[in-house]
C-alpha positions as CSV (number, residue, x, y, z in Angstrom):
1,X,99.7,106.0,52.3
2,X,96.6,106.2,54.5
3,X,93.2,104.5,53.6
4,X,90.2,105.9,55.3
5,X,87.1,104.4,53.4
6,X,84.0,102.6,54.4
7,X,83.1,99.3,53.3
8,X,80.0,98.6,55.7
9,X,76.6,98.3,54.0
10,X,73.6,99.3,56.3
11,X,71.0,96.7,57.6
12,X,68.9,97.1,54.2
13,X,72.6,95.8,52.4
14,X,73.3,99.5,50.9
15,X,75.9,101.4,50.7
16,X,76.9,104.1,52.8
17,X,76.8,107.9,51.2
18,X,79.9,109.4,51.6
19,X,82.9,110.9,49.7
20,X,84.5,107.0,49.1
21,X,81.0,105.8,47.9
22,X,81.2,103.5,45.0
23,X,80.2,105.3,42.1
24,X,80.9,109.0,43.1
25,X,84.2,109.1,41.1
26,X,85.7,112.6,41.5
27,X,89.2,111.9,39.5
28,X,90.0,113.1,36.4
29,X,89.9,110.7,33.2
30,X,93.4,110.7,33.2
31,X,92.8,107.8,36.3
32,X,89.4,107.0,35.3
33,X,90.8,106.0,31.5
34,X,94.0,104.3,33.0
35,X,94.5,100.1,32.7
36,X,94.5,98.7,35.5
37,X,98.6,98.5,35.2
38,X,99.1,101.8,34.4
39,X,97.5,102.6,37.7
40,X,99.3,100.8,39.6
41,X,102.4,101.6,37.9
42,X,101.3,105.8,39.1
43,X,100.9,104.5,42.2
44,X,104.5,103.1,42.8
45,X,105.7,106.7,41.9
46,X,103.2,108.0,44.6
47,X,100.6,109.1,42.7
48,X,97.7,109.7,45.3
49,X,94.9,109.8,42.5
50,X,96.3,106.1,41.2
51,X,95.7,105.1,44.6
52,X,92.1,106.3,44.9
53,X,91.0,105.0,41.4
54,X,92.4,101.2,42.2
55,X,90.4,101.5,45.5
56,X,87.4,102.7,43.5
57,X,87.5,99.9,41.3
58,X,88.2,97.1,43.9
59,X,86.8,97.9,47.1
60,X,83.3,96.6,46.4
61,X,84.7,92.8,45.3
62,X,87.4,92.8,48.0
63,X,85.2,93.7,50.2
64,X,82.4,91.1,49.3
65,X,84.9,88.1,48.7
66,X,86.2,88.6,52.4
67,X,82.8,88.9,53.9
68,X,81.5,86.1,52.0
69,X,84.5,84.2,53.9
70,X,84.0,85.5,57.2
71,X,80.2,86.1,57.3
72,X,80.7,89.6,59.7
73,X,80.6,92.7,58.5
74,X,82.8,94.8,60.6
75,X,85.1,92.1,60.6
76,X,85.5,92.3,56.9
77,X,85.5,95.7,56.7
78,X,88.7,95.6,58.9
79,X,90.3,92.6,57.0
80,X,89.4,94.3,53.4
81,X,90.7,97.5,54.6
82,X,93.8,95.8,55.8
83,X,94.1,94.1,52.6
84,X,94.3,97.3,51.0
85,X,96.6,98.8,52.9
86,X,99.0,95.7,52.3
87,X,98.8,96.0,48.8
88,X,99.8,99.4,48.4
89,X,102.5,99.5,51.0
90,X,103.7,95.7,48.3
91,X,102.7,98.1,44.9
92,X,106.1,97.9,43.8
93,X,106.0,93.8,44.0
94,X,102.9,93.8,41.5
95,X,104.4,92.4,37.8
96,X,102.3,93.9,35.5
97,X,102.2,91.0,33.4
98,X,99.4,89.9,35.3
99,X,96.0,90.7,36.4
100,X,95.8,93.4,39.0
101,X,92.7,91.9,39.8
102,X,93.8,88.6,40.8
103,X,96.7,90.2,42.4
104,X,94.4,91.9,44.9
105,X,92.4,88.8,45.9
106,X,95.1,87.4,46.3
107,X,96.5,89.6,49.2
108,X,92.7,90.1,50.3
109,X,92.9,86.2,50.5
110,X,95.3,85.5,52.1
111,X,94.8,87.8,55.0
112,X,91.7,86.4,55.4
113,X,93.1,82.7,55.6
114,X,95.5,83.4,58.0
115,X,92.9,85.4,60.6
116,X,90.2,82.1,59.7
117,X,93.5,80.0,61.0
118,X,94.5,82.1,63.9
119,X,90.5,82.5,64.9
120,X,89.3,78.8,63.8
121,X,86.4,81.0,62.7
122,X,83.7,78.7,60.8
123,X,81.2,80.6,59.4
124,X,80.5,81.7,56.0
125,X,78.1,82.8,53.3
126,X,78.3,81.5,49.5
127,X,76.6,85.0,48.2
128,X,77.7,88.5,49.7
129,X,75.3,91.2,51.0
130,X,72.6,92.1,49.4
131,X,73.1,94.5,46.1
132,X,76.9,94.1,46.3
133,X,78.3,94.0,43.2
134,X,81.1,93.7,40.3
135,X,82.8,96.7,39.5
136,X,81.0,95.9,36.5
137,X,77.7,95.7,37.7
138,X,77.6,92.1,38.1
139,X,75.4,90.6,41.0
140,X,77.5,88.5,43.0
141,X,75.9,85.1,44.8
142,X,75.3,81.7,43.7
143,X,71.9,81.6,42.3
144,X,69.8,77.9,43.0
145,X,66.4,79.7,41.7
146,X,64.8,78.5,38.4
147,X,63.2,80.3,35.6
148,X,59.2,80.2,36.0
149,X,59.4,78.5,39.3
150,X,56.5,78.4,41.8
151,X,56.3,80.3,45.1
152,X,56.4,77.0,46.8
153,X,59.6,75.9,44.4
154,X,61.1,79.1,45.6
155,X,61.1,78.3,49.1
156,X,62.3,75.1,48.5
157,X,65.0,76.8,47.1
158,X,65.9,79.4,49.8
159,X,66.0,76.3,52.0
160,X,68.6,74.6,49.7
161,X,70.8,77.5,49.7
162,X,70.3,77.6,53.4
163,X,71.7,73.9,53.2
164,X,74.7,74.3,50.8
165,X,76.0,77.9,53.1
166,X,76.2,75.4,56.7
167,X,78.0,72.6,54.7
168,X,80.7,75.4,53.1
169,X,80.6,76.6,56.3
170,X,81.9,73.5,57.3
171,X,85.1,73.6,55.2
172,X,88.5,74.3,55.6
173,X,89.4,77.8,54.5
174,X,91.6,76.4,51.4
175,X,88.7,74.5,50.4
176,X,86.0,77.4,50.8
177,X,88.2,79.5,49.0
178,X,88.7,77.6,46.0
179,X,84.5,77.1,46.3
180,X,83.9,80.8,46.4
181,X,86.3,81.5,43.5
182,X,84.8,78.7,41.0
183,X,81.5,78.6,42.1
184,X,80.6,82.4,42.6
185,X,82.9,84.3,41.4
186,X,83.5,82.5,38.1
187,X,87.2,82.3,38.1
188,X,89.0,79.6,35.6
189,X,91.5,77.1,37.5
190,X,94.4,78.9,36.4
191,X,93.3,82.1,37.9
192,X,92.2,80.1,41.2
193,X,96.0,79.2,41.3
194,X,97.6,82.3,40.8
195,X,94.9,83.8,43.4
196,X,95.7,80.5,46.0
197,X,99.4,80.7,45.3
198,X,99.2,77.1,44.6
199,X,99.7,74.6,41.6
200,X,96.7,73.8,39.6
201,X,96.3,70.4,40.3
202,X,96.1,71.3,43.7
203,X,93.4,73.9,43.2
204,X,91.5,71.0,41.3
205,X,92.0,68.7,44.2
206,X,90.8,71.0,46.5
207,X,87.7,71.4,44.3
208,X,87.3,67.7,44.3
209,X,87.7,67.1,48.0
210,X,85.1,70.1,48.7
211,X,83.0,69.1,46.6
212,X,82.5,65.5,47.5
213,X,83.0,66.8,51.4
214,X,79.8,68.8,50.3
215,X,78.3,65.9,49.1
216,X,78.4,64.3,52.7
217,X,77.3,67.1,54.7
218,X,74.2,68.2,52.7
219,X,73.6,64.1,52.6
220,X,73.3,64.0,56.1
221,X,69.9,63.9,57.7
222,X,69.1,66.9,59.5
């Protein structure tokens, strides 16, 4: 199976045009209408058309949760594109009695861990580029602004946000991981573990640890 799509945005944080664009689904309905398991069920059989409606769906996320992690966008084009690739050359592991969703950032994670490891690469971004979003529409960054707030509340804002990306920055991957999941993309603690491949208290521990390592950094005068 080869993958040749593009995951870079441009400098404004758009998407490129193109025939893998998100949003210019050319399958038929028989893909489009298809659960998530059914897909990937086709594409075990080698159905080229299950393969191109799973990337559809989840190249945007994958894609933002790996660049959120490494903060470089050719970089995570390479590592989501990767990520792909492992995941359909593993289709036939997939257990459809769980979400293919968390089955893919899973894979998507891991890579990612294991290059941050290799690299010792410490940078990272709580929100993704700009307009990136859910396959569902949903805008995906952690939001510190307020309802109503003043021009010079907003700034004090931005510079919060500015704070809280340099202290995640600062964490190990586990523990950004865990922060990224919980924190922006919403995830419960049991998904966390499934995603993390790790037991739930440790997912809560990690939370704890990050969070009170958080605590520290953004404490510290600048």
């Amino acid at each position: 199976m080869s993958i040749s799509t593009s995951y870079a945005a441009d400098a404004a944080g758009s998407w490129p045009s193109g025939e893998h664009e998100p949003g210019a689904r050319t399958l038929t309905t028989e893909y489009a209408e298809a659960t998530d398991q059914t897909l990937a069920a086709m594409a075990a059989k080698g159905r080229e058309g299950a393969y191109r409606e799973l990337l559809y769906r989840y190249e945007r996320p994958v894609f933002s949760l790996v660049f959120r992690m490494v903060r470089d966008r050719s970089l995570a084009e390479d590592l989501a594109q990767e990520s792909f690739i492992r995941a359909f050359d593993a289709i036939d592991s997939y257990k459809p009695a769980y979400k293919f969703s968390n089955w893919i950032f899973k894979i998507a994670n891991n890579h990612t861990i294991d290059y941050l490891r290799r690299r010792k690469l410490d940078t990272v971004s709580i929100h993704g580029p700009r307009n990136a979003t859910e396959s569902d529409g949903r805008t995906m960054e952690l939001s510190v602004e307020a309802p109503g707030e003043s021009p010079e509340q907003y700034v004090e804002n931005m510079e919060l946000r500015g704070e809280i990306e340099a202290a995640i920055a600062r964490l190990r991957p586990e523990y950004r991981t865990a922060v990224l999941l919980r924190h922006v993309e919403g995830y419960a603690y049991d998904a966390i573990a499934e995603i993390m491949e790790v037991p739930l208290g440790t997912v809560k521990t990690y939370l704890h640890r990050a969070r009170s390592e958080l605590r520290e950094h953004l404490a510290e005068p600048t």
